[in-house]
C-alpha positions as YAML, in Angstrom:
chain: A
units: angstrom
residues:
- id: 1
  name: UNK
  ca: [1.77, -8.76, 10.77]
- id: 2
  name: UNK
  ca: [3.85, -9.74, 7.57]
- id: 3
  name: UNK
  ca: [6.54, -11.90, 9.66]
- id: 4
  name: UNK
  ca: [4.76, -15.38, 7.37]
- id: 5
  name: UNK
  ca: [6.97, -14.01, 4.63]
- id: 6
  name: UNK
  ca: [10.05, -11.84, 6.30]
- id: 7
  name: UNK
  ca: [12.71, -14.04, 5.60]
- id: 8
  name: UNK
  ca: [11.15, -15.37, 2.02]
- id: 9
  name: UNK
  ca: [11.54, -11.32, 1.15]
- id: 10
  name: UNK
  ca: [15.04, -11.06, 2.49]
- id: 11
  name: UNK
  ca: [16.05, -13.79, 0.26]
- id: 12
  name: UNK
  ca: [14.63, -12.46, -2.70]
- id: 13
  name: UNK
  ca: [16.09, -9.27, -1.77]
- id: 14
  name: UNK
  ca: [19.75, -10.90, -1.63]
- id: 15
  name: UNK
  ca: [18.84, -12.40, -5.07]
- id: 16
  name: UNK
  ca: [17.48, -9.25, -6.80]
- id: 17
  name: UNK
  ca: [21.13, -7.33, -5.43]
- id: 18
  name: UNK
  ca: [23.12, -10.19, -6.58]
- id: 19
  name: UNK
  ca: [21.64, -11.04, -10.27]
- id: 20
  name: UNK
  ca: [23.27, -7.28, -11.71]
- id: 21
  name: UNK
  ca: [26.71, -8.25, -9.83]
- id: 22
  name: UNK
  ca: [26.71, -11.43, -12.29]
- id: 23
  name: UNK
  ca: [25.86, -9.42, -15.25]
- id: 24
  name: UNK
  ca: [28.62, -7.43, -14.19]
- id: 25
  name: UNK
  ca: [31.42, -9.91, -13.46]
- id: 26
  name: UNK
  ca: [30.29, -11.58, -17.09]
- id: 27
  name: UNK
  ca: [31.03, -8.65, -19.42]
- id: 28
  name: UNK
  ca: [34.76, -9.75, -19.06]
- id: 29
  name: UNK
  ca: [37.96, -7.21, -18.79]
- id: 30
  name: UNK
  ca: [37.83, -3.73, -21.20]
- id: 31
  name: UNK
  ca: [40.24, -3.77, -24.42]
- id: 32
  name: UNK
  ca: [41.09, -1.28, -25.93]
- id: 33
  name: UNK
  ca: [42.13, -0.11, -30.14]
- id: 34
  name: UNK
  ca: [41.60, -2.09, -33.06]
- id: 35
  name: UNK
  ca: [40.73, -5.03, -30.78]
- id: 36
  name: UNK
  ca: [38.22, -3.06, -29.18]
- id: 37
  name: UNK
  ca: [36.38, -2.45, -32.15]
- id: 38
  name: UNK
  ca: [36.72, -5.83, -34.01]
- id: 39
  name: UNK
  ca: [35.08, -7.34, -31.32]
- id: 40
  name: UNK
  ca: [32.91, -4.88, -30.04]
- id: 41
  name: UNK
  ca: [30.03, -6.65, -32.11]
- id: 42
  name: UNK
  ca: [30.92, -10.50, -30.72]
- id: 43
  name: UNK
  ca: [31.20, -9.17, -27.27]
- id: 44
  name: UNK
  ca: [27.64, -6.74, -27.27]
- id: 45
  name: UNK
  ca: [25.89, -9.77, -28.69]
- id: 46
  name: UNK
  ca: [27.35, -11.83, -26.20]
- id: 47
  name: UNK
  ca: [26.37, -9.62, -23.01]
- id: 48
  name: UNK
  ca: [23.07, -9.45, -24.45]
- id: 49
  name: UNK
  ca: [22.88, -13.14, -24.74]
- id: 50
  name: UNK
  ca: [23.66, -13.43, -21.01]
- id: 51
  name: UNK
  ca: [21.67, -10.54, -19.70]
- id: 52
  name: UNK
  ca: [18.61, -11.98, -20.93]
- id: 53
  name: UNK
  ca: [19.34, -15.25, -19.54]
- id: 54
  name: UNK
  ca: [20.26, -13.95, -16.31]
- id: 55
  name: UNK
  ca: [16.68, -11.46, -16.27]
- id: 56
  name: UNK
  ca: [14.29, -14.38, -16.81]
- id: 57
  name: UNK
  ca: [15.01, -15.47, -13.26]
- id: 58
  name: UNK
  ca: [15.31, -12.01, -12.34]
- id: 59
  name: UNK
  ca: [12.15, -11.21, -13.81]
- id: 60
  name: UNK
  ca: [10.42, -14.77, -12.64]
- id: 61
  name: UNK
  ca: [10.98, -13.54, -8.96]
- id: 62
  name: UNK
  ca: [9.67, -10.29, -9.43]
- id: 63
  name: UNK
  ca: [6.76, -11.78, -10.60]
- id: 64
  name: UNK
  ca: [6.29, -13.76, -7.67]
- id: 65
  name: UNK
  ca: [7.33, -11.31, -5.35]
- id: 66
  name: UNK
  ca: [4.04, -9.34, -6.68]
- id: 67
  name: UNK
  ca: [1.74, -12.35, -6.90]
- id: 68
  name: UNK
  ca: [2.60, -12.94, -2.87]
- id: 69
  name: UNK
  ca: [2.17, -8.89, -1.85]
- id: 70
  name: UNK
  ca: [-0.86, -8.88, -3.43]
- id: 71
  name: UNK
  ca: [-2.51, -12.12, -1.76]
- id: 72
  name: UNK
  ca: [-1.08, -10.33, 1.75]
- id: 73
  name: UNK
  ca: [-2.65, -7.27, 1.02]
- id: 74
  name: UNK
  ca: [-6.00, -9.13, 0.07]
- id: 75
  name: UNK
  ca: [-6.14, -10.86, 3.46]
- id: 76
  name: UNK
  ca: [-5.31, -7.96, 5.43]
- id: 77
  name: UNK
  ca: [-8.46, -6.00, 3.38]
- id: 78
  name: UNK
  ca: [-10.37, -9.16, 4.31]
- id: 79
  name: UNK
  ca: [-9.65, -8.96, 7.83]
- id: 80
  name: UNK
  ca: [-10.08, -5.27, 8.07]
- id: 81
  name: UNK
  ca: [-13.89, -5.90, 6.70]
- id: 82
  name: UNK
  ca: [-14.49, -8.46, 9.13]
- id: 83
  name: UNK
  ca: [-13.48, -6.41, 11.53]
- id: 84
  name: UNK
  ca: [-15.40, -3.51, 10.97]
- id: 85
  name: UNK
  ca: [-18.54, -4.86, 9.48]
- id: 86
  name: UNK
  ca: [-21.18, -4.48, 11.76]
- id: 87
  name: UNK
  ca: [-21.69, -1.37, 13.61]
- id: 88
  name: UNK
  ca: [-22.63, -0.45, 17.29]
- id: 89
  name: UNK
  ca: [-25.78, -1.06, 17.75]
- id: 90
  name: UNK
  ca: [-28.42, 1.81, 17.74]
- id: 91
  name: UNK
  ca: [-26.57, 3.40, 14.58]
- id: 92
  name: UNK
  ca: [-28.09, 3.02, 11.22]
- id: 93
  name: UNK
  ca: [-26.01, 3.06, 8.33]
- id: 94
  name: UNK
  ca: [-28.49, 5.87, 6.52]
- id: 95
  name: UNK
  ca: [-27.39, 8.11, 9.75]
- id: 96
  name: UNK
  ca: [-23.87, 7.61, 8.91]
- id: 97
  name: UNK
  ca: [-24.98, 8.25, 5.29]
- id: 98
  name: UNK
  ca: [-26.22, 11.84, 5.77]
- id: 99
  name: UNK
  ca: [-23.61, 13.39, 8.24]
- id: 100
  name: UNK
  ca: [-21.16, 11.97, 5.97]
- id: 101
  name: UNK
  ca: [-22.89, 13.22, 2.76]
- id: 102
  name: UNK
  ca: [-23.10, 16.64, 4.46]
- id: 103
  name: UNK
  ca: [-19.35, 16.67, 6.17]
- id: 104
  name: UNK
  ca: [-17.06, 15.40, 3.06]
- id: 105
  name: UNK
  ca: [-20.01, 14.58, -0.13]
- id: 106
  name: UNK
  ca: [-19.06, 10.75, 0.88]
- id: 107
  name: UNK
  ca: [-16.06, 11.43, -0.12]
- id: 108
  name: UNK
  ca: [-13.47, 8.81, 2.63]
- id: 109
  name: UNK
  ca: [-10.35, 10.72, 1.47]
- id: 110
  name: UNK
  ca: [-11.37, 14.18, 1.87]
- id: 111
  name: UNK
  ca: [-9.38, 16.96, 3.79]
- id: 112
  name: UNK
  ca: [-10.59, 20.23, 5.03]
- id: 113
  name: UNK
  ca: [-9.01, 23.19, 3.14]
- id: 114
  name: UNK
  ca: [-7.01, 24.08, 6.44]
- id: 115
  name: UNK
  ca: [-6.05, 20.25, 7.43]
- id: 116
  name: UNK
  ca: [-7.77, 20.00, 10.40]
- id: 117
  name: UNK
  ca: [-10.31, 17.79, 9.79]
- id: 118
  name: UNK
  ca: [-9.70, 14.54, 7.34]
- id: 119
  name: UNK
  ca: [-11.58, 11.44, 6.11]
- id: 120
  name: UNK
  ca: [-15.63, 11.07, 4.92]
- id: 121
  name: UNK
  ca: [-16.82, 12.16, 8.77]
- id: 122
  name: UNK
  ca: [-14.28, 15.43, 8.92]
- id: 123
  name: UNK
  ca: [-12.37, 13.92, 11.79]
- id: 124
  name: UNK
  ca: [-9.76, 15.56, 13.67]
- id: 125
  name: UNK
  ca: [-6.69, 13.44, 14.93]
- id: 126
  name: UNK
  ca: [-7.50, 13.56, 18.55]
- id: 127
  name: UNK
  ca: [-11.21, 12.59, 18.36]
- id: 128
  name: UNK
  ca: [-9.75, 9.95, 15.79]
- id: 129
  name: UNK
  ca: [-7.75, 8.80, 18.25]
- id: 130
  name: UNK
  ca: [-10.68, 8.82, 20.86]
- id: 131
  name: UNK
  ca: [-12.40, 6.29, 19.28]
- id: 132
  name: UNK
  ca: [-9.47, 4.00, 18.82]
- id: 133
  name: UNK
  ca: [-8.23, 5.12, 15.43]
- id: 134
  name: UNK
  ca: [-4.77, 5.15, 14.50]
- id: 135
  name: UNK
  ca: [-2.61, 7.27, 11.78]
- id: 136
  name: UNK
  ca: [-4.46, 9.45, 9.40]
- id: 137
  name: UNK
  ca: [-8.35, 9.15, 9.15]
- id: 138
  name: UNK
  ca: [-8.11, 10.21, 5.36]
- id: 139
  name: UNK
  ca: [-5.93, 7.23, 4.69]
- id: 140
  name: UNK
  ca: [-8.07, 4.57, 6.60]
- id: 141
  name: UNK
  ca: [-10.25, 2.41, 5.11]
- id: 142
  name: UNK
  ca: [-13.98, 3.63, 4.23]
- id: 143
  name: UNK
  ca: [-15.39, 0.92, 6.46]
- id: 144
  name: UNK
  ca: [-13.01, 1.86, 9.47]
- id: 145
  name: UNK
  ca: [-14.26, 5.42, 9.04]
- id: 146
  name: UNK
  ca: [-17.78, 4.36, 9.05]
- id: 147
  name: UNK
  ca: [-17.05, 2.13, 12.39]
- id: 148
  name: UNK
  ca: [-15.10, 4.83, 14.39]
- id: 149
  name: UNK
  ca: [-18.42, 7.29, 13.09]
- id: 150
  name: UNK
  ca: [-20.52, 5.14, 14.47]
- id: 151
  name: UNK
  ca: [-18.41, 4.67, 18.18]
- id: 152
  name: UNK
  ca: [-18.73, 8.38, 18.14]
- id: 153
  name: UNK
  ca: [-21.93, 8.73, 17.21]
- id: 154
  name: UNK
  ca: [-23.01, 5.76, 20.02]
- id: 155
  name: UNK
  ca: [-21.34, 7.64, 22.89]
- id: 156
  name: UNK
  ca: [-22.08, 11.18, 21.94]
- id: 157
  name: UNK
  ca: [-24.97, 11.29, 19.25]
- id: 158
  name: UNK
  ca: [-24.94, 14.23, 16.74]
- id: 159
  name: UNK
  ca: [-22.97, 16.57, 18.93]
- id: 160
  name: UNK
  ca: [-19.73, 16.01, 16.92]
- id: 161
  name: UNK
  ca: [-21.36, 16.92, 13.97]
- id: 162
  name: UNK
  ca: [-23.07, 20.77, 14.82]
- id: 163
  name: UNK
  ca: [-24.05, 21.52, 11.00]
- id: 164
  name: UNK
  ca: [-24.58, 18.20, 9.74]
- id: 165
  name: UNK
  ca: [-26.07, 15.67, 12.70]
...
């Protein structure tokens, strides 16, 4: 899924560890006495110089680093909406509305009080997984939970749903 920018990350990574080891290796050797404290002043202003030239870079990356996870992340939402957004036919979307209204208030991250049952239709892992989810229902995206709803709802009507179909 996010092998486009593997090896640009692993670089960055090698950077980010490296940048501190130069800070490091630039502070020089420790003295110690008088000497120590006549230039105590030079050297701190000196460090500082060179710790803030070696950050913009450092900071730079980050930056980009961010920009790049972010624009990844965007696609993958896009492609997760494309994916989901039209539902099996014979299932309205004001269905799915009032079972989920009734099972979690709407609510796509909500958990039972005991665990069992997770995301805006109160699904349990295995009938989750029965409709071709993966991972936690809770966590999925609201449009995924509306999909695998309406899957269920398509092969087996309100019957998943005793109080609330």
């Amino acid at each position: 899924m996010f092998s486009s920018w593997r090896y640009p990350a692993a670089f960055a990574v090698s950077v980010a560890v490296a940048f501190p080891a130069f800070a490091v290796a630039a502070t020089g050797p420790e003295r110690s006495g008088n000497q120590a404290r006549g230039t105590a002043k030079a050297e701190a202003k000196h460090r500082h110089a060179g710790e803030r030239v070696l950050n913009r870079p450092f900071r730079r990356l980050h930056r980009t680093i961010d920009v790049q996870v972010r624009q990844i992340r965007a696609e993958e939402r896009g492609r997760q909406q494309e994916r989901f957004a039209s539902l099996p036919a014979g299932v309205s979307q004001s269905t799915l509305d009032a079972i989920a209204s009734c099972e979690s208030g709407g609510d796509p991250t909500a958990v039972s009080s005991d665990g069992s049952y997770r995301g805006k239709y109160q699904f349990d892992y295995g009938t989750w997984a029965g409709v071709g989810g993966s991972g936690d229902p809770a966590a999925a995206p609201e449009q995924e939970q509306d999909y695998r709803a309406a899957l269920l709802y398509a092969q087996s009507g309100s019957s998943p749903w005793p109080v609330c179909g």
